[in-house]
C-alpha positions as CSV (number, residue, x, y, z in Angstrom):
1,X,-199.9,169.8,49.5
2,X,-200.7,172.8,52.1
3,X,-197.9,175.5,51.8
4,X,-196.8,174.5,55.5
5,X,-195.8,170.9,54.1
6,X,-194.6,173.0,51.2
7,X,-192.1,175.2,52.7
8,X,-190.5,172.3,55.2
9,X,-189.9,170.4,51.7
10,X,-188.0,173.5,51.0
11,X,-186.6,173.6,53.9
12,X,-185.3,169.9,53.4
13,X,-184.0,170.5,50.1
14,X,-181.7,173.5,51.6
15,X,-180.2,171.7,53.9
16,X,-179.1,169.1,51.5
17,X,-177.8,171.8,49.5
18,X,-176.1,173.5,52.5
19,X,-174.7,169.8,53.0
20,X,-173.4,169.7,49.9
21,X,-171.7,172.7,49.6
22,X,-169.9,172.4,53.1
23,X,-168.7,169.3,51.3
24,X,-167.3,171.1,48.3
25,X,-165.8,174.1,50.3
26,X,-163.7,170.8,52.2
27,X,-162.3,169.4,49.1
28,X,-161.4,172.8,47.1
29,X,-158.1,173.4,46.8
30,X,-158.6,177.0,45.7
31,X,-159.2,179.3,48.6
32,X,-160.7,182.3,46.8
33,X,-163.3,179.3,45.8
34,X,-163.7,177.3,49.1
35,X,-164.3,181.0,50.7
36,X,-167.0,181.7,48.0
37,X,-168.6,178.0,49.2
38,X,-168.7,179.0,53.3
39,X,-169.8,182.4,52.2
40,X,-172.5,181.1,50.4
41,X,-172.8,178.3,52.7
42,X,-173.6,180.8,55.8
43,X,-176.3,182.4,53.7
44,X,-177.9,179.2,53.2
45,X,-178.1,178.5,57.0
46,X,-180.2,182.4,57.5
47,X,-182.4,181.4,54.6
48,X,-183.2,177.9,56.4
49,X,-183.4,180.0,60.1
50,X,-185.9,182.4,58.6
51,X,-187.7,179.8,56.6
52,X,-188.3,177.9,59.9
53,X,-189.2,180.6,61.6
54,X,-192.1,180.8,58.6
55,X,-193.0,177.7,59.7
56,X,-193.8,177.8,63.4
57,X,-195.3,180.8,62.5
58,X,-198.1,178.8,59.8
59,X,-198.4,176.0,62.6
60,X,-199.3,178.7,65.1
61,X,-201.8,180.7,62.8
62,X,-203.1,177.5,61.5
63,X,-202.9,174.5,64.1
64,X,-204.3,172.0,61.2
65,X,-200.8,172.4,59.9
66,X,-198.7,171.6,62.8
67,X,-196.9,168.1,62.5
68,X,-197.5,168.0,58.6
């Protein structure tokens, strides 16, 4: 598996994760808990900005990658 296909199966996995949490920050009844869930949920979503950034980044320096 070339790190390109690597980090978009990272990439995937976050955003299931993000998913999920959104999901848990909806049903929480605490609020000091559903605002630790959106807070962490919002640093989820840079980590999957930056991470595609990395991406188009590897499929630019290495064409062979792109579409993988």
């Amino acid at each position: 598996m070339t790190v390109a296909a690597q980090v978009k199966q990272t990439i995937a996995s976050l955003k299931g994760t993000k998913a999920t949490l959104e999901i848990f920050s909806n049903i929480t009844q605490e609020q000091a808990n559903r605002e630790l869930l959106i807070k962490n949920t919002a640093k989820l979503s840079n980590i999957i900005v930056q991470l595609e950034q990395r991406v188009k980044t590897l499929e630019f320096e290495e064409p062979q990658y792109k579409g993988l």
